[in-house]
N, C-alpha and C positions, 0 to 999 in steps of 0.2 A: 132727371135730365134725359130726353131724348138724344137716343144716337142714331145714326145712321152708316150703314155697313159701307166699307168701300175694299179695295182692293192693291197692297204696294206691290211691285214686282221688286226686289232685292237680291245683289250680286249674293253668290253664295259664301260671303265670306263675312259679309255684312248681317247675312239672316243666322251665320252659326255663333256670331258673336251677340247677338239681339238674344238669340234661345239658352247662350251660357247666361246671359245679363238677367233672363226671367227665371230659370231655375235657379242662380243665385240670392236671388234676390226674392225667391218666394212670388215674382208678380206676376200676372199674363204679360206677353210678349204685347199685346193692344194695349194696356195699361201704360208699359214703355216708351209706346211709339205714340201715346196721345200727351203723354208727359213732355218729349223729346219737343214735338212739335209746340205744343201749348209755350214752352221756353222761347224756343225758335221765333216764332210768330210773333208771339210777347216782344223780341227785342228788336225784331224788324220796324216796331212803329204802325201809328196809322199812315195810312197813302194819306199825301199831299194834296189838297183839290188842283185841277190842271183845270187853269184859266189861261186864257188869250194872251198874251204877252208876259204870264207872269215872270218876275223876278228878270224883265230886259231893262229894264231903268234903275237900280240902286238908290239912285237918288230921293226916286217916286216913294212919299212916304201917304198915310193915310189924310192928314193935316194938307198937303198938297192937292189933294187928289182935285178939288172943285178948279181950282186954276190948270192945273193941265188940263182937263175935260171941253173947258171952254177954250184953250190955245190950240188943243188938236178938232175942236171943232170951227173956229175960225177959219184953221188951215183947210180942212178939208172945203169950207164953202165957200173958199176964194179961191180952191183948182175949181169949182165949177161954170 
């Protein structure tokens, strides 16, 4: 596995309990803090694609979608 280096800044009260947590524990303090995150990140989910209107109609189901297509494009060529 490639890694690459980065850099946390950490309140110091945060980094003295991260350093009891790796000498306890036998681990590097990076070991912990890619564990920590990997959990983290893991539970946040993937991002949602961010489309045009998504999720403004409930109603709008996949099965619909060709009839509303052509009702909002009706609408639109008879404002013009």
């Amino acid at each position: 596995m490639v890694m690459e280096k980065t850099t946390l800044y950490l309140p110091a009260e945060l980094q003295r309990r991260l350093s009891d947590a790796a000498r306890r524990s036998g681990r590097s303090q990076a070991d912990l803090i890619r564990e920590a995150l990997t959990i983290f990140l893991g539970e946040l989910g993937k991002p949602q694609p961010r489309s045009i209107g998504i999720l403004d109609d409930p109603e709008l189901r996949g099965e619909h979608t060709e009839a509303w297509l052509r009702q909002a494009w009706d609408a639109h060529r008879d404002r013009r």
